[in-house]
C-alpha positions in Angstrom: 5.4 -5.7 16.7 3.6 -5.4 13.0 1.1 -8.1 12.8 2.3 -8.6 9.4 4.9 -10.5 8.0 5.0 -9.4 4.7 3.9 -6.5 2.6 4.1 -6.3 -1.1 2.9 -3.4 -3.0 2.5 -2.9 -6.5 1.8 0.4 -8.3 -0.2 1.1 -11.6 -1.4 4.4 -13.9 0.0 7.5 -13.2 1.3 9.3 -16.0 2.8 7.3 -18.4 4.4 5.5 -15.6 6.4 7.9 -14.6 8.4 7.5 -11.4 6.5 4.0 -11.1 8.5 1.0 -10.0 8.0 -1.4 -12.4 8.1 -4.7 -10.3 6.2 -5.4 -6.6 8.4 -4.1 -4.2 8.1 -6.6 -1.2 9.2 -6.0 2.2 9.5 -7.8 5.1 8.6 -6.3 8.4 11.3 -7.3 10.6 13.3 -5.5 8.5 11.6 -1.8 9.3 12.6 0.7 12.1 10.3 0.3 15.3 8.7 4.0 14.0 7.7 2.5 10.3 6.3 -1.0 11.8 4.1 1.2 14.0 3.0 3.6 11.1 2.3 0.3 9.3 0.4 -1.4 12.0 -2.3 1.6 12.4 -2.1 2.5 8.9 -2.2 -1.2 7.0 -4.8 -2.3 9.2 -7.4 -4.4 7.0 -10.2 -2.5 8.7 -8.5 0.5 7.7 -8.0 -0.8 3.9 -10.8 -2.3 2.9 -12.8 1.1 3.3 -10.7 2.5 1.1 -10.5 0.0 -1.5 -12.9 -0.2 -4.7 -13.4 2.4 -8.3 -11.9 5.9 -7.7 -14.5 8.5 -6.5 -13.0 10.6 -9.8 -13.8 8.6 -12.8 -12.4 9.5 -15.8 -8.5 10.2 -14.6 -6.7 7.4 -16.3 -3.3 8.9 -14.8 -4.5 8.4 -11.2 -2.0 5.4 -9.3 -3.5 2.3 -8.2 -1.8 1.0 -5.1 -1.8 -3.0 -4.9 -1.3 -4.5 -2.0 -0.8 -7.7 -0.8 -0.3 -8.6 2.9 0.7 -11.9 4.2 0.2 -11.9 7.9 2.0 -14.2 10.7 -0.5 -16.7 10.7 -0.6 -17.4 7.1 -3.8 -15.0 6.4 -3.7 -12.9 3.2 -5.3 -10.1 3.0 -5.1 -8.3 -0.9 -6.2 -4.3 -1.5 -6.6 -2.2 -4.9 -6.4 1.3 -3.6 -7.0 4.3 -5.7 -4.7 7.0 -5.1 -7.5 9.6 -4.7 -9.6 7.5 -2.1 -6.4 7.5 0.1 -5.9 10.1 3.0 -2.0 11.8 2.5 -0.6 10.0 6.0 -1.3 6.9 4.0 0.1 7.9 0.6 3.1 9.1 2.7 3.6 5.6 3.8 3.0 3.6 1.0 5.8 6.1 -0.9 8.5 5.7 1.4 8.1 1.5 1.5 8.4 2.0 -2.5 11.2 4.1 -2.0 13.1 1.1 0.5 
């Protein structure tokens, strides 16, 4: 069972935009397929995010995507993340695409 009990994500810079969803996309974890709450479980873990939060390790690339997150856990805790695309390994990135894309 995901030890969350909702996830909201919010995107910023990439190229103009494009292929951006314009509004937090929110979803709640009851809702995802036994694979996807276990992908989010390892992958979502705080102690997993918060080494990757903080300034991009490229400065200077405007266009890179900012992943916001926003996690309210069963037992009320809230745990918030700014994640620069380019500080994120690909298994994550994977992830956070196909929640947007739900």
């Amino acid at each position: 069972m995901l030890g969350c009990m909702k996830i909201v994500i919010k995107t910023s810079g990439g190229i103009g935009g494009f292929g951006l969803k314009p509004a937090p996309v929110q979803i709640q974890a009851e809702s995802l397929d036994p694979d996807l709450q276990e992908r989010c479980q390892t992958l979502l873990a705080p102690g997993n995010l918060s080494k990757l939060q903080g300034r991009s390790e490229a400065p200077g690339q405007p266009d890179r995507i900012i992943y916001g997150l926003t996690i309210t856990r069963d037992d009320g805790d809230v745990d918030k993340f700014q994640l620069p695309e380019d500080n994120l390994p690909a298994e994550l990135i994977d992830l956070l695409d196909e929640l947007l894309a739900s």
